[in-house]
N, C-alpha and C positions, 0 to 999 in steps of 0.2 A: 692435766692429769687424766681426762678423760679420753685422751688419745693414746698414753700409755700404756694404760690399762687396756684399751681394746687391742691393741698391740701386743701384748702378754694375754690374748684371753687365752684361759684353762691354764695356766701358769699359777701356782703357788707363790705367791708373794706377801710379803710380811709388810710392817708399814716401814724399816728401814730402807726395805728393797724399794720400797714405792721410795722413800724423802730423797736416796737417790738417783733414780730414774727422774724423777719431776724437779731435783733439785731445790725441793723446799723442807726446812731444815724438821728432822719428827720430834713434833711439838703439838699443844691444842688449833696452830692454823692448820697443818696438815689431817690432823683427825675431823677436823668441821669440813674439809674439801671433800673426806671420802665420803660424809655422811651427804654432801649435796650430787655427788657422783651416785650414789646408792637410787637417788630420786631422780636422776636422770635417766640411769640406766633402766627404771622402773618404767618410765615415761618412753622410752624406746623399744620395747618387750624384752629388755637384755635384764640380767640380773648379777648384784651383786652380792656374792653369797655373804655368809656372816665370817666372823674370823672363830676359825676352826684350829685344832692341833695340828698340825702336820702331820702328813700319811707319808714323809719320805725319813727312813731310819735315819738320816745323815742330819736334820733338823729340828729334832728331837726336842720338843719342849719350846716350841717355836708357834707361835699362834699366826697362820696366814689366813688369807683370803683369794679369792678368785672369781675375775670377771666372766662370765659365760654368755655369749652371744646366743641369742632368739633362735631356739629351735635343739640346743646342745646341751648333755648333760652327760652324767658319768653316775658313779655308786657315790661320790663328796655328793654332788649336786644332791642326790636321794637323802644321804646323811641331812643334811643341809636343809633340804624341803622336810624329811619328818621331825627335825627340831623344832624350827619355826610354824609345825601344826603343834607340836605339843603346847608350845607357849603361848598357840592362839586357843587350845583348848583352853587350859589354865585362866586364860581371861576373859573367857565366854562365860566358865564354871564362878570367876569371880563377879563378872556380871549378874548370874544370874543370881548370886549370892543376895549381893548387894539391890538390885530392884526388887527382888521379893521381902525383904527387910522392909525396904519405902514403901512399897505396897500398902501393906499389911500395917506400916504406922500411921494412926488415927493424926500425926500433928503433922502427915508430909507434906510439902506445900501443890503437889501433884500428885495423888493415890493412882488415881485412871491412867496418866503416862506410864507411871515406872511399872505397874499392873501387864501396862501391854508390851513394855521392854521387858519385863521378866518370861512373857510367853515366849515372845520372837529368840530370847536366849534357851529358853526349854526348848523351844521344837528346833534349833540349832543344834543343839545336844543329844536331841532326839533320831534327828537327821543321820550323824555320824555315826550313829550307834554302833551300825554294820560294820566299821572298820575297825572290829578288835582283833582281826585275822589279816596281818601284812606279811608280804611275801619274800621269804628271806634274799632273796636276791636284793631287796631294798631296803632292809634293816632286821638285825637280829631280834628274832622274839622275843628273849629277855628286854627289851629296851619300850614293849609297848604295855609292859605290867599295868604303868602309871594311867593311861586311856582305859583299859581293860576294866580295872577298877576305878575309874571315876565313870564308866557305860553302866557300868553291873550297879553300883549306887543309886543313879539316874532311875534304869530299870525296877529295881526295886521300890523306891519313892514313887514311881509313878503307880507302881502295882499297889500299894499301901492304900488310896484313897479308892479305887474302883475297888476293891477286898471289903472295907468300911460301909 
């Protein structure tokens, strides 16, 4: 599969197109092959993007994917890379949820770890702050409301207790 694929790289392909290309029928084996191809291609700087709509009118409602070799990218890849920042947002924000809760509870069986996991997720968040301003060339402004407003939060929460 993995030679297909680099074979087809920057090619739109669905997993039909993959089961017959690689001749393995599209089922749970073939969905476990892309996901160990995903960790290959990570392990070789190459990426495999996520499965995305299709950008070709003629495919319409067609969810593909595309392998992209080390060092290439397009406006999908960009799509692509500020998805997978938003959902690492989302999970940094849920981290930092989650260890300040354990912190802060008298019966956690770690207070001091989850104390210094909830910092290293603040100044994570703290970190990205700066990037509520991306540049349309790489994704429409309406699309980073959700960061915008989860920085200006941050922001504020932080200003709250030096105010106090």
């Amino acid at each position: 599969m993995m030679i297909w694929l680099r074979s087809n790289h920057g090619r739109e392909v669905s997993y039909a197109d993959i089961a017959v290309g690689v001749m393995i029928p599209d089922g749970r084996r073939l969905r476990r092959a892309v996901g160990v191809v995903r960790v290959i291609a990570a392990n070789r700087g190459d990426r495999l993007e996520r499965f995305m709509p299709s950008t070709d009118p003629a495919r319409r409602r067609v969810w593909v994917i595309r392998y992209m070799r080390n060092g290439h990218g397009d406006e999908f890849s960009a799509r692509d890379a500020m998805a997978a920042a938003r959902a690492a947002m989302t999970s940094v924000k849920d981290v930092h949820r989650a260890t300040t809760f354990e912190a802060g509870n008298p019966h956690s069986i770690a207070r001091k770890e989850f104390e210094t996991m909830a910092k290293a997720a603040d100044e994570c968040i703290a970190k990205v702050s700066g990037l509520d301003k991306v540049g349309p060339q790489v994704v429409r402004q309406e699309n980073t409301g959700l960061l915008s407003q989860m920085i200006a939060d941050l922001e504020a929460r932080l200003a709250e207790p030096a105010a106090g």
